[in-house]
Phi, psi and omega in degrees: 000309168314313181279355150294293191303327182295323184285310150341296164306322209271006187249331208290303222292347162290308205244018168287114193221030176234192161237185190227194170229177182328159177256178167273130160194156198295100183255152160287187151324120163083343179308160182208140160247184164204112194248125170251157150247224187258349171231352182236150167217157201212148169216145190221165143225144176239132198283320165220191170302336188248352183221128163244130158286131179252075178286126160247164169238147159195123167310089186289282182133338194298330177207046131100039169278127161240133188242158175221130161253124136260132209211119169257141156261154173213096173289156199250339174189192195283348159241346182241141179244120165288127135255130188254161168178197197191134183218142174278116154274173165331296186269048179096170144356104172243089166340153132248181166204155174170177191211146183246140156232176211218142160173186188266143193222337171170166190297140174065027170218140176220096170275180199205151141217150167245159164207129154218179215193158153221193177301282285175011162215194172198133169242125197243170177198137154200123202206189178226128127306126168254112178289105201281320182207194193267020153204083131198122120310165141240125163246160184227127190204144149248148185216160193228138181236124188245084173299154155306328199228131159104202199242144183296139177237109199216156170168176180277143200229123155257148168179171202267184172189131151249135174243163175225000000 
């Protein structure tokens, strides 16, 4: 099974040429994760059972763009999540809203899918955590980013998350 999933990462992480955003994961009370991908990095603490804090930076890269998320989840049940934020664009500051779910897919694997929308943007996410240990993941995922103005951005994303 490993050499499989190894053999996987090593074909995404070749032909991986987009970035991507936080995957969903399942943290405890006081838990912190930190995630790097190929264009991206995240750090979350979940604050309480119910609300976790997020920042991510993610590189699109087509024209030297970086985008920054502050971002809380609010779970809504043991698999859907609210999500709220705030992402720097060209022309400012942007609220979103979207909602994520979670859930077992198989041993040591948990897929998501996420969506948000904004003024001036729309985002989709959908992937698999493979648990390597017991605060470590790999994820794998695709994902699609729709500015309102400029070209659409999609593609497969691999990375790691460590939690504490």
């Amino acid at each position: 099974m490993k050499k499989i999933v190894l053999s996987l990462v090593a074909a995404l992480v070749l032909s991986v040429g987009t970035g991507f955003a936080a995957p969903i994961n399942d943290l405890a009370t006081g838990q912190t994760a930190v995630g790097l991908g190929s264009d991206t990095f995240y750090l979350e603490h979940k604050l309480t059972d119910n609300f976790t804090l997020g920042f991510q930076n993610v590189d699109r890269g087509d024209n030297g763009t970086s985008l920054d998320d502050i971002y809380g989840q609010f779970r809504l049940s043991d698999n859907l999540r609210a999500i709220i934020g705030s992402r720097n664009l060209d022309s400012g500051s942007k609220f979103y809203g979207g909602l994520a779910v979670n859930g077992p897919m198989a041993p040591e694997w948990d897929g998501y899918a996420s969506f948000i929308a904004g003024n001036q943007f729309k985002e989709l996410q959908v992937g698999a955590n493979f648990h390597l240990a017991h605060n470590l993941d790999l994820n794998l995922n695709y994902h699609s980013f729709m500015p309102d103005a400029g070209r659409d951005t999609n593609g497969a994303g691999v990375g790691v998350t460590l939690k504490f």
